[in-house]
N, C-alpha and C positions, 0 to 999 in steps of 0.2 A: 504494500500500500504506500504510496507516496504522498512524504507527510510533508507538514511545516508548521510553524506556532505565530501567530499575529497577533497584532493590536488591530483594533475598525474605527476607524475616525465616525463618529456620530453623521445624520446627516446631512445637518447645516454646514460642516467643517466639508464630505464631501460634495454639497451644494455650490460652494466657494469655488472647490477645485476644477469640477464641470467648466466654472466660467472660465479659468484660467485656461482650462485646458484646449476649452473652443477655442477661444482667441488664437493659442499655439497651434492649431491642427491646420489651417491652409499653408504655416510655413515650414510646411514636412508632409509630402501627402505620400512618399514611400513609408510612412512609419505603421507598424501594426500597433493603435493604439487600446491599452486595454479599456475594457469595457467596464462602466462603474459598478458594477457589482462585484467587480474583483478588483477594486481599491482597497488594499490592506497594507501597515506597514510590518512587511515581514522581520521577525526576531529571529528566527531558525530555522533554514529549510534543513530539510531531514533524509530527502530524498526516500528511497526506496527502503522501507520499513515492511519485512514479513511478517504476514496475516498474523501469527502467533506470539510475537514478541509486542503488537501493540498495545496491549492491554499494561504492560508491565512498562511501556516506555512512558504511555500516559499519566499514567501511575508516577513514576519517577518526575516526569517533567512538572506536574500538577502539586506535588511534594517542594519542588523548588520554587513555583512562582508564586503560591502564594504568601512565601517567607516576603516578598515583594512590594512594596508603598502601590498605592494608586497614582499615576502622575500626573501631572499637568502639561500639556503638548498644545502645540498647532504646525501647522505648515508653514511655511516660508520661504520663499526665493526657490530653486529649483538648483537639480547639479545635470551633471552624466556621467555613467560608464562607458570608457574609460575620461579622467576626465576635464581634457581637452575636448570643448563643444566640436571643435573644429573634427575631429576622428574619432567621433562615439560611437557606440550601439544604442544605449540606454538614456533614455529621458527621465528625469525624476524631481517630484516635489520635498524640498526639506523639510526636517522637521525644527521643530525648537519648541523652548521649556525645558522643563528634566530631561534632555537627553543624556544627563552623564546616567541616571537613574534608569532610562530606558535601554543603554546601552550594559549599564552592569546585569540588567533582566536579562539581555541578549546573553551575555559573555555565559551566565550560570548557565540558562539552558542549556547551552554549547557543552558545558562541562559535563555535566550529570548524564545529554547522551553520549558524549565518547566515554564514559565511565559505564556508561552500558554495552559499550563496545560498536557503537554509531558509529560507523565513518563520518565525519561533520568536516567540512573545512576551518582551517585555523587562521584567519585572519582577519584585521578589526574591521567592528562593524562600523558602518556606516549609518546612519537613521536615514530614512528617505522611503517616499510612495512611489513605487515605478509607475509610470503612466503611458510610456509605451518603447517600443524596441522597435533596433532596424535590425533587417536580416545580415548587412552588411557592414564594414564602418563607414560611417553617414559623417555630413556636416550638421551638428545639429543647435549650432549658433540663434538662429533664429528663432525657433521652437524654444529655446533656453533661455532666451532674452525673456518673451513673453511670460514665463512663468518667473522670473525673475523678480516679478511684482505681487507676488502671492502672497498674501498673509491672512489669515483666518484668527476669527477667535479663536482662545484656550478653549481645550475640554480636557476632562479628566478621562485619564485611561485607565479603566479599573480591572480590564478585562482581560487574560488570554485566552484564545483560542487555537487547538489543533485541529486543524483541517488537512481533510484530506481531498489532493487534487488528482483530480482525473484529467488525463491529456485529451487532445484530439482537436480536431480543428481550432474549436472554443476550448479551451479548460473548462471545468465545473469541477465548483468546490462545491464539498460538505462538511460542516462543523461536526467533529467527531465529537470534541470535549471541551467547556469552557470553566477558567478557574480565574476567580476573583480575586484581585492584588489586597492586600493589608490596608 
């Protein structure tokens, strides 16, 4: 099963980014952009997790986050991967607020599943909402600039979720399991 663990920006916060995100879309019309219902700021992908072990990794992960605060987040300004606009793949909205907070939520996760024996990648994280990928590396200057003006209310992140995603043309997620921060 292929997993990952997120925050969900409330509505109004993903209401904000919609705007931003139209404004960006006619200055990048090669971008696959995702679609809002899979706006999530990912904490951990997990990749491929066997039927059998996910009870016990939920378990674990669920154990960690809620030793966790609730934070206070919004978006702001926008980045890329890699990230020079000018030779990206990835478009993405920042975050800010507690990121140092959201980022130690990331790191724990990270740890508890290589303690379970997860392959995970070990490198820092970065806070940000993807909002769309090129297939190729793209210039993506202008699409970056627009979202460069994004700023949303604060909302409180209380919540993680492990979802699980299914590929295929579209992705579609389903919320396996949600655990409430401190």
């Amino acid at each position: 099963m292929r997993l990952f663990t997120a925050v969900v920006p409330p509505a109004a916060v993903l209401d904000a980014l919609g705007t931003a995100v139209e404004a960006a879309r006619p200055t990048a019309r090669a971008l696959r952009w995702a679609p809002r219902e899979q706006w999530h700021v990912t904490l951990l992908f997990l990749g491929e997790v066997p039927d059998e072990r996910v009870d016990a990794v939920a378990e674990e992960l669920g154990r960690v986050a809620v030793r966790h605060p609730a934070m206070s987040l919004s978006l702001r300004g926008g980045g890329t991967f890699p990230t020079k606009p000018v030779r990206s793949r990835v478009l993405w909205a920042g975050l800010d607020g507690d990121t140092e907070a959201l980022t130690a939520l990331a790191n724990d996760l990270r740890d508890a599943a290589a303690g379970l024996g997860i392959p995970v990648e070990d490198r820092r994280y970065t806070p940000h909402l993807t909002v769309a990928r090129a297939r190729i590396t793209t210039n993506l200057t202008a699409p970056h600039a627009r979202l460069d003006t994004l700023a949303t209310e604060p909302w409180r992140a209380g919540e993680v979720h492990l979802v699980h995603s299914r590929l295929g043309g579209t992705p579609r997620y389903r919320t396996i399991a949600t655990w409430e921060l401190a």
